[in-house]
BAFI-3210 file (N, C-alpha, C; in Angstrom, 3 decimals, decimal comma, padded with zeros to 6 digits):
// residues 192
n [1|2|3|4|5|6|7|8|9|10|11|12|13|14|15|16|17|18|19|20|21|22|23|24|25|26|27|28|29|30|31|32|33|34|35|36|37|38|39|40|41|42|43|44|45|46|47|48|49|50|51|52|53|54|55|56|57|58|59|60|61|62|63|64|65|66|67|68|69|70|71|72|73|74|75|76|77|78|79|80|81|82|83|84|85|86|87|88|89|90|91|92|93|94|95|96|97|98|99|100|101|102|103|104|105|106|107|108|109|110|111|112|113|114|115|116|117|118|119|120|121|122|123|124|125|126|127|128|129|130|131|132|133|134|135|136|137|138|139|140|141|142|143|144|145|146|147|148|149|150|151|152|153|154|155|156|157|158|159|160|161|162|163|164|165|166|167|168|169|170|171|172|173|174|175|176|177|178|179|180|181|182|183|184|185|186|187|188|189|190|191|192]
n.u [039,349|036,784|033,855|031,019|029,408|026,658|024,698|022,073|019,226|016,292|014,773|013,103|013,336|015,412|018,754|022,326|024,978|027,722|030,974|033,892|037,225|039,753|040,650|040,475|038,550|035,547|034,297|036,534|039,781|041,364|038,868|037,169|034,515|033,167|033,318|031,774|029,366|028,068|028,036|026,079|023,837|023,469|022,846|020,808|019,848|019,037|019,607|023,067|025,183|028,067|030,196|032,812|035,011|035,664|038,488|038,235|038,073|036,635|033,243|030,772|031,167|031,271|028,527|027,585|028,350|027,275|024,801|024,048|024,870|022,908|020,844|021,452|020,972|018,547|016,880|017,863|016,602|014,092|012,743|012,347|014,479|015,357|018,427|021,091|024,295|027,764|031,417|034,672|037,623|038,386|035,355|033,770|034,348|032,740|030,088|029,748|029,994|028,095|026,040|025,027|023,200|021,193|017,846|017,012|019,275|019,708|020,741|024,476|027,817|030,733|034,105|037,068|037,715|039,550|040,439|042,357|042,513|039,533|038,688|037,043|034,350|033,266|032,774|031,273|028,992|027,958|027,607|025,118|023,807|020,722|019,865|018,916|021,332|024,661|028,048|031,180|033,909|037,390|040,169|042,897|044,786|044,935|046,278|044,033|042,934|044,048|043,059|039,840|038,648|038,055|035,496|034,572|033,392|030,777|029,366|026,121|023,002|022,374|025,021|027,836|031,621|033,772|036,508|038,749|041,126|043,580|043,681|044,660|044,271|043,429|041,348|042,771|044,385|044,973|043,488|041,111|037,487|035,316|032,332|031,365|031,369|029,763|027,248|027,198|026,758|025,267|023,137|022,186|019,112|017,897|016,590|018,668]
n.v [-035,743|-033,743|-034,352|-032,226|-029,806|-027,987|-025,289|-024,117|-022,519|-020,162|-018,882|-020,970|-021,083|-019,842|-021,572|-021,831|-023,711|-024,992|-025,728|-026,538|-026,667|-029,376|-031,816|-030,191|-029,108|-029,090|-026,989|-025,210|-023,455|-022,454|-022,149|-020,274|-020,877|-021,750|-019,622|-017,633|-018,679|-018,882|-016,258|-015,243|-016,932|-015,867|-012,680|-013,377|-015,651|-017,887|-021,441|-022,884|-025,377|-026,440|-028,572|-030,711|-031,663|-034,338|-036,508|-038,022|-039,112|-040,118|-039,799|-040,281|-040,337|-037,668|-036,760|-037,760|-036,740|-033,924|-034,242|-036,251|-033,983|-032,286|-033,522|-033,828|-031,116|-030,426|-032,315|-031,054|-028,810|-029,645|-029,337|-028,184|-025,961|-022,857|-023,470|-021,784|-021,687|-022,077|-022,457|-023,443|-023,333|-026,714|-027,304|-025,508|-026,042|-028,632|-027,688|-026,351|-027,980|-030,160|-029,429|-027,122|-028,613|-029,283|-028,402|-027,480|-025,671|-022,730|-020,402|-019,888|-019,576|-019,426|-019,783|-019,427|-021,762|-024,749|-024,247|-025,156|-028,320|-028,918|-027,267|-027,524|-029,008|-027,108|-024,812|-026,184|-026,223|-024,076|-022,434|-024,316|-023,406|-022,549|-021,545|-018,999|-017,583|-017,835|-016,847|-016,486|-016,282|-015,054|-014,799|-011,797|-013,025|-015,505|-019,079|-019,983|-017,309|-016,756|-018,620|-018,046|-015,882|-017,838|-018,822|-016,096|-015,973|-017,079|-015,512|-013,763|-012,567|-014,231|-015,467|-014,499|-013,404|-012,418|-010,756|-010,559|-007,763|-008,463|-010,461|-013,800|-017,831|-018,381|-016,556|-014,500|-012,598|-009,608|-009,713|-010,537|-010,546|-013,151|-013,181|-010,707|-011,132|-013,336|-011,897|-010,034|-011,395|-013,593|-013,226|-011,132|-009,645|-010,776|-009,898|-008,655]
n.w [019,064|018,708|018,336|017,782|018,221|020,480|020,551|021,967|020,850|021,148|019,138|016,249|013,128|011,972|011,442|012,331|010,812|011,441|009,495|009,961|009,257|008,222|010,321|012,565|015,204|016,544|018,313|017,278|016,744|019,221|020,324|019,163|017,356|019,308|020,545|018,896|018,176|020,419|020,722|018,428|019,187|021,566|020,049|018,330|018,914|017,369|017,084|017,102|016,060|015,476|013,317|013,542|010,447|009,033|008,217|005,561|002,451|000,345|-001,365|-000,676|001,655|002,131|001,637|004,243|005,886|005,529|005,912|008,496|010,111|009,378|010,151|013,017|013,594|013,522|014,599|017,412|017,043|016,861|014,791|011,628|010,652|008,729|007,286|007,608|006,598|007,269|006,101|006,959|005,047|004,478|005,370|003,774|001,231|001,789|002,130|-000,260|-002,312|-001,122|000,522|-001,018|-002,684|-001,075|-000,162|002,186|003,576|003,072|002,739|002,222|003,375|002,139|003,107|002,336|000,645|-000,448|-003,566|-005,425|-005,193|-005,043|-007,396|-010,466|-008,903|-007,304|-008,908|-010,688|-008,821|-007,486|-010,289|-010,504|-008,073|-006,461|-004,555|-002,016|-000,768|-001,965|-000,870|-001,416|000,105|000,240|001,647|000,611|000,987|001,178|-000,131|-002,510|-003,500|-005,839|-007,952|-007,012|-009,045|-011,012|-010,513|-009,854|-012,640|-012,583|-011,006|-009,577|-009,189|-006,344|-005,725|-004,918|-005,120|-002,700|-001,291|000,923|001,868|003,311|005,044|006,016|005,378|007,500|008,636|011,135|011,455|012,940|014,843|013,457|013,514|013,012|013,139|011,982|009,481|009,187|010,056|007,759|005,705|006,256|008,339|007,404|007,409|009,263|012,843|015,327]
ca.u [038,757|035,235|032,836|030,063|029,333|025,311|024,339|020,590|018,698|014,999|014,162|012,426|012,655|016,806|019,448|023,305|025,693|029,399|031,716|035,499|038,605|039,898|041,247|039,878|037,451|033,647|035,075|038,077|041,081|041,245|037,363|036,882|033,574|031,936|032,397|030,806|028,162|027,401|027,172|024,831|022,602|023,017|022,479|020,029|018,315|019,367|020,520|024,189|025,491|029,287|030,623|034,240|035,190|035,859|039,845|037,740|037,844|035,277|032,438|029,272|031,643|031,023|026,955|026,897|028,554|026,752|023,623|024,223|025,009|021,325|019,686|021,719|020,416|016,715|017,147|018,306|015,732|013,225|012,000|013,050|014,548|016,102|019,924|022,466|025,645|029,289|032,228|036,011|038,312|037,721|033,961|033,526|034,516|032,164|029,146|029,599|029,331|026,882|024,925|024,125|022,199|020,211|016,850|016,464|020,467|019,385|021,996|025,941|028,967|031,784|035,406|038,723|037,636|040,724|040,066|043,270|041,924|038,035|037,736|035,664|033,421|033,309|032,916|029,594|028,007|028,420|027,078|024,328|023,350|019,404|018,723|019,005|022,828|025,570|028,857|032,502|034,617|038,618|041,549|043,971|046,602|045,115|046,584|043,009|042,234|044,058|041,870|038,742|038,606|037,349|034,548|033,941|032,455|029,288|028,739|025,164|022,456|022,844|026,646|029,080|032,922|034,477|038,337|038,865|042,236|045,100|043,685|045,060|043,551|042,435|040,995|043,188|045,311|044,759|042,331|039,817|035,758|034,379|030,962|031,458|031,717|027,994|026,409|026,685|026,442|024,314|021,917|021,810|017,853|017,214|016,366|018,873]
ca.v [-034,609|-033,037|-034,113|-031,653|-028,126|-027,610|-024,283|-024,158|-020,841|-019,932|-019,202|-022,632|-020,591|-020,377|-021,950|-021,879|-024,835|-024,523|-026,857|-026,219|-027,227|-030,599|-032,390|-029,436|-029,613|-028,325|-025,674|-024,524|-022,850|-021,004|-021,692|-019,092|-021,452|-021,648|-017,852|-017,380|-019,957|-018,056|-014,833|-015,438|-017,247|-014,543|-011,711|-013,212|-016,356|-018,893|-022,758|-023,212|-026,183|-026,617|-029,518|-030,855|-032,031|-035,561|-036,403|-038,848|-038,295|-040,151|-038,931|-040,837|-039,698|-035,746|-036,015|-038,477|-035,796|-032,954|-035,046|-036,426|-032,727|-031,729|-034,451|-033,657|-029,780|-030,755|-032,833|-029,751|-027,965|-029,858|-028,860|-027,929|-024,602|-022,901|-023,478|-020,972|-022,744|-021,262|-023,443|-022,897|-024,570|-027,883|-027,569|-024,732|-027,553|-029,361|-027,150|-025,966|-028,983|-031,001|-028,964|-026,725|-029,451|-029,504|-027,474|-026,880|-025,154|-021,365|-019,409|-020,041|-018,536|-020,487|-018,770|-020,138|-023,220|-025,008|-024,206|-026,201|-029,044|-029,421|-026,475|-028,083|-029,813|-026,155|-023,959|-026,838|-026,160|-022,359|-022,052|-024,296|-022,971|-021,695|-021,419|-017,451|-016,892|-018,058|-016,106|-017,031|-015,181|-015,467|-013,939|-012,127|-013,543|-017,381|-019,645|-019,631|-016,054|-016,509|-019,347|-017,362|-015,364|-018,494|-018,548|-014,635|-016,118|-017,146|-014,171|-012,969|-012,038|-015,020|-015,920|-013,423|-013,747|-011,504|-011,308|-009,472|-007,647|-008,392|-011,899|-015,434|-018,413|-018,834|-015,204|-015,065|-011,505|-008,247|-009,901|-010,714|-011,280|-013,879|-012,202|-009,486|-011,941|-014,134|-010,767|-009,176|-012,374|-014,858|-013,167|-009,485|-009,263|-010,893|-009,324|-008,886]
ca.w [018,374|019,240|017,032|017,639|019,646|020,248|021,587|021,578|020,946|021,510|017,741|015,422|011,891|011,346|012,434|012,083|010,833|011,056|009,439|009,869|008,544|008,109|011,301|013,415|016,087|016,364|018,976|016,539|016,809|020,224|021,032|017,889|016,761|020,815|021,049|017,583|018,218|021,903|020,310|017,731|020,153|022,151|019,920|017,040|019,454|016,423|017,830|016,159|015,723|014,783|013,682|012,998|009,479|009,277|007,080|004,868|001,112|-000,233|-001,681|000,351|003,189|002,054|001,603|004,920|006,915|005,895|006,017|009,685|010,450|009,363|011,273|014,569|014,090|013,524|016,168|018,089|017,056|016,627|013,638|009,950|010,108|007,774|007,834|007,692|006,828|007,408|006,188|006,304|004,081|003,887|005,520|003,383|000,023|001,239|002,197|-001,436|-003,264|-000,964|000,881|-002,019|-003,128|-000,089|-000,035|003,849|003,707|002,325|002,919|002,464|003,826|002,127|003,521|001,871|000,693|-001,061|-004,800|-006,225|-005,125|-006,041|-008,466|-011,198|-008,684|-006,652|-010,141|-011,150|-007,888|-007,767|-011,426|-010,531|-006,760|-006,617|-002,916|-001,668|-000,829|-001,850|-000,553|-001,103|000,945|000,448|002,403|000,140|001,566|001,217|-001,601|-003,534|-003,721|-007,202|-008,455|-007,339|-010,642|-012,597|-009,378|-010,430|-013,918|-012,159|-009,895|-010,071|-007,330|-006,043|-005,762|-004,738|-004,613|-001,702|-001,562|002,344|002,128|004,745|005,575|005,362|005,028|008,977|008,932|011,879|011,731|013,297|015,737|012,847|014,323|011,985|013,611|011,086|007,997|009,744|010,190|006,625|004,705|006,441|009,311|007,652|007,500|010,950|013,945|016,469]
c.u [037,293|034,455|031,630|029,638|027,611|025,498|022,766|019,927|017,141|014,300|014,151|012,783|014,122|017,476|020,877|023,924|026,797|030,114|033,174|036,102|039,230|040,741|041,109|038,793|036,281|034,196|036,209|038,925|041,118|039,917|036,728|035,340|032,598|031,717|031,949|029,848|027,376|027,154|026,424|023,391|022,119|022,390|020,613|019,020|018,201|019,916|021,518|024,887|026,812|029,622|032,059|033,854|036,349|037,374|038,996|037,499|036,895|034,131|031,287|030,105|031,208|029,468|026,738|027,128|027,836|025,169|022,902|024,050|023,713|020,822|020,174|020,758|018,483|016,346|016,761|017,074|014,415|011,868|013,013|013,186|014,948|018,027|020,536|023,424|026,726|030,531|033,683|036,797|037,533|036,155|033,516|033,356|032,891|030,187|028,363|029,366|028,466|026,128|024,557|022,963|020,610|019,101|016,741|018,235|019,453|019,770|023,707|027,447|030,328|033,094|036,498|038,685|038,770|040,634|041,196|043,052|040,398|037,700|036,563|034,515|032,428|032,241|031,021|028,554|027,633|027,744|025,594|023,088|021,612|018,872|019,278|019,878|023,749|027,204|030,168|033,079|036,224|039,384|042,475|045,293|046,613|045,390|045,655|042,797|042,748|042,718|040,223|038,224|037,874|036,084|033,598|033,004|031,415|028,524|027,523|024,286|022,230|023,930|027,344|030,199|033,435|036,051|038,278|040,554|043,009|045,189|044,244|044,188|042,968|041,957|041,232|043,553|044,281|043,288|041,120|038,485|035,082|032,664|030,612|030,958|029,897|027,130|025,892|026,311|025,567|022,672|021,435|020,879|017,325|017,879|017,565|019,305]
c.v [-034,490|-033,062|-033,133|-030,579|-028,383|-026,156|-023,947|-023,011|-020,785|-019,755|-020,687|-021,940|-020,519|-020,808|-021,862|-023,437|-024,467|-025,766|-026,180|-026,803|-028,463|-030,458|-031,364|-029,915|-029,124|-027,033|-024,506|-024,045|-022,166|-020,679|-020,395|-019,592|-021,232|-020,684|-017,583|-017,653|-018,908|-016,743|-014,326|-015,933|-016,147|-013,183|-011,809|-014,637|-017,937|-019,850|-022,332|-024,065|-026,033|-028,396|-029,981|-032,357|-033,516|-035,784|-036,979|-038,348|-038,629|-039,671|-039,122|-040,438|-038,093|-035,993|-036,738|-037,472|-034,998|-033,097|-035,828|-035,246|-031,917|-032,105|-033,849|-031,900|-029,842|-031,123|-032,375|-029,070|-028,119|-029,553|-028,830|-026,550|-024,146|-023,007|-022,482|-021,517|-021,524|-022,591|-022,424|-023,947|-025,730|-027,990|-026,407|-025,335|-028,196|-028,566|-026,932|-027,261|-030,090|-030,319|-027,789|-026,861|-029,931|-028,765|-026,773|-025,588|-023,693|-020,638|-020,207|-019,307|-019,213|-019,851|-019,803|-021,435|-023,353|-025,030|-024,763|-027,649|-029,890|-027,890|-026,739|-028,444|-028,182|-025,185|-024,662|-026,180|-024,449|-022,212|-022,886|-024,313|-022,397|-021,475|-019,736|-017,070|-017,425|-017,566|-017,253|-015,785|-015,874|-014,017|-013,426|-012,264|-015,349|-017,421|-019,823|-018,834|-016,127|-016,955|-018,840|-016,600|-016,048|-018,428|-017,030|-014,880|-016,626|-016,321|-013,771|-012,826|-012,788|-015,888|-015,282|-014,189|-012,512|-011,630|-009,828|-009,096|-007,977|-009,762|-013,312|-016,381|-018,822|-017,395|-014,690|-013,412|-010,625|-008,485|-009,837|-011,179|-012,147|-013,292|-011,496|-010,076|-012,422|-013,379|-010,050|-009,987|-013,640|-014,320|-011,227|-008,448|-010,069|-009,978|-009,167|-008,196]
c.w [018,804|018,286|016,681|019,089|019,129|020,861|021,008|021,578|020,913|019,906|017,152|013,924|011,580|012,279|012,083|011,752|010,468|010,721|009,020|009,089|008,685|008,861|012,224|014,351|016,037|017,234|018,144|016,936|018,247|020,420|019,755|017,477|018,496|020,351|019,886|017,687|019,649|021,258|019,415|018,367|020,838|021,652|018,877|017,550|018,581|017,448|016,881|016,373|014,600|014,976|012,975|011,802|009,614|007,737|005,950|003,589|000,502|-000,129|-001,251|001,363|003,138|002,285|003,155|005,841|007,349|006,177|007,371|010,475|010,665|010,522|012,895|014,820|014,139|014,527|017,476|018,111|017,117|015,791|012,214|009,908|009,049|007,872|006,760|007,562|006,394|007,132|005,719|005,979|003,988|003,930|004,634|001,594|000,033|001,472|000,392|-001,785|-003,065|-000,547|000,166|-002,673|-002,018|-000,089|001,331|004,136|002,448|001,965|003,294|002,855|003,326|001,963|003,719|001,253|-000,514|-002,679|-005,565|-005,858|-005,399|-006,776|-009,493|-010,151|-007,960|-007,918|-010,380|-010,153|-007,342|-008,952|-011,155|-008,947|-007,456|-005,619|-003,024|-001,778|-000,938|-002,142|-000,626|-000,597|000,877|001,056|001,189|000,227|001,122|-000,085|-002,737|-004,411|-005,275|-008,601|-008,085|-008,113|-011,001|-011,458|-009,987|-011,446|-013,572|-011,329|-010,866|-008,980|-006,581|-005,439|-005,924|-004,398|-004,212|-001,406|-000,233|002,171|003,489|005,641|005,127|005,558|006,444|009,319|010,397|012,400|011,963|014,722|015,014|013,635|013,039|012,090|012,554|009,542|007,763|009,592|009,245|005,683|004,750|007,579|009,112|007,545|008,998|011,939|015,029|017,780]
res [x|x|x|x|x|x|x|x|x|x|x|x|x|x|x|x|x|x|x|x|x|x|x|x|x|x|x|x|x|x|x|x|x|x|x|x|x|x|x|x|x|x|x|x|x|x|x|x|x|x|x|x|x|x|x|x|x|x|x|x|x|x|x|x|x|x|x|x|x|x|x|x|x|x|x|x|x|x|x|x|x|x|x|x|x|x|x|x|x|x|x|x|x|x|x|x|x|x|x|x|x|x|x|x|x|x|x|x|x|x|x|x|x|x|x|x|x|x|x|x|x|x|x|x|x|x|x|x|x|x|x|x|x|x|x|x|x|x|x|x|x|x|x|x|x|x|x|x|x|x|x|x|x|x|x|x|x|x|x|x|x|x|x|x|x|x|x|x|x|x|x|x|x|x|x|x|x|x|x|x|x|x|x|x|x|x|x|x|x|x|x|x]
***
């Protein structure tokens, strides 16, 4: 498995972090995460940094990940930007309930994450988010979209729940552009 995609971009001030789906790679499905990662660099100049979601359930395994994940983009960047984070399913779990807690993470994009599985922990971190954005985005086609309702009871300008008709849980059909999703919910006051 591929633990980690860099693609380095000329802006210091944001940056992207992608964390996929459990037992996935940093590349994803059909290269779907490169060409995302390349055309954000390309259009908006951001480094992005994907990285694949590790099976591991424990819970110093969730903050070490997304915590390792930082350091490699700082790293990258050599600096403290601001991070942009995008997670699906499982990296989308855990974006929400660790890197919420993070200050330098600003903005969230969290699309399908498995809500019969950590709802309560999901629901806490969602009600008590305070950085700029935090976006759930479900397919209604994925097995969640039901359990996003109790999610709805914390919506405020802050924490939106998005339910995209005609999609499943790998926003996969009709030749979906995740681009589209990055663009209105994570980079849609920068420049590009």
């Amino acid at each position: 498995m591929t633990d980690h995609l860099v693609i380095p971009g000329s802006r210091q001030d944001y940056a992207l972090l992608i964390k996929g789906g459990q037992g996935g790679t940093a590349y994803g499905y059909q290269n779907k995460y490169l060409n995302l990662a390349n055309e954000i660099r390309n259009k908006y100049g951001i480094t992005v940094v994907s990285c694949a979601t590790s099976d591991e359930p424990n819970s110093d395994n969730r903050t070490n990940q997304i915590t390792e994940n930082i350091a490699l983009l700082n790293e990258t960047c050599k600096s403290r930007p601001k991070i942009l984070f995008m997670g699906m399913s499982k990296g989308a779990s855990l974006g929400c309930i660790e890197g919420s807690k993070i200050p330098q993470i600003s903005r969230l994009l969290l699309i399908n994450p498995p809500l019969m599985i950590n709802l309560p922990h999901i629901c806490h971190a969602a009600k008590n988010f305070n950085g700029e954005m935090m976006t759930f985005v479900f397919g209604s086609e994925d097995p969640s979209v039901k359990e996003s309702r109790l999610l709805k009871l914390h919506e405020r300008d802050n924490m939106k729940v998005i339910t995209v008709p005609g999609q499943d849980h790998y926003f996969s059909k009709d030749g979906f552009n995740l681009m589209t999703l990055v663009e209105e919910y994570l980079l849609f006051d920068l420049k590009g």
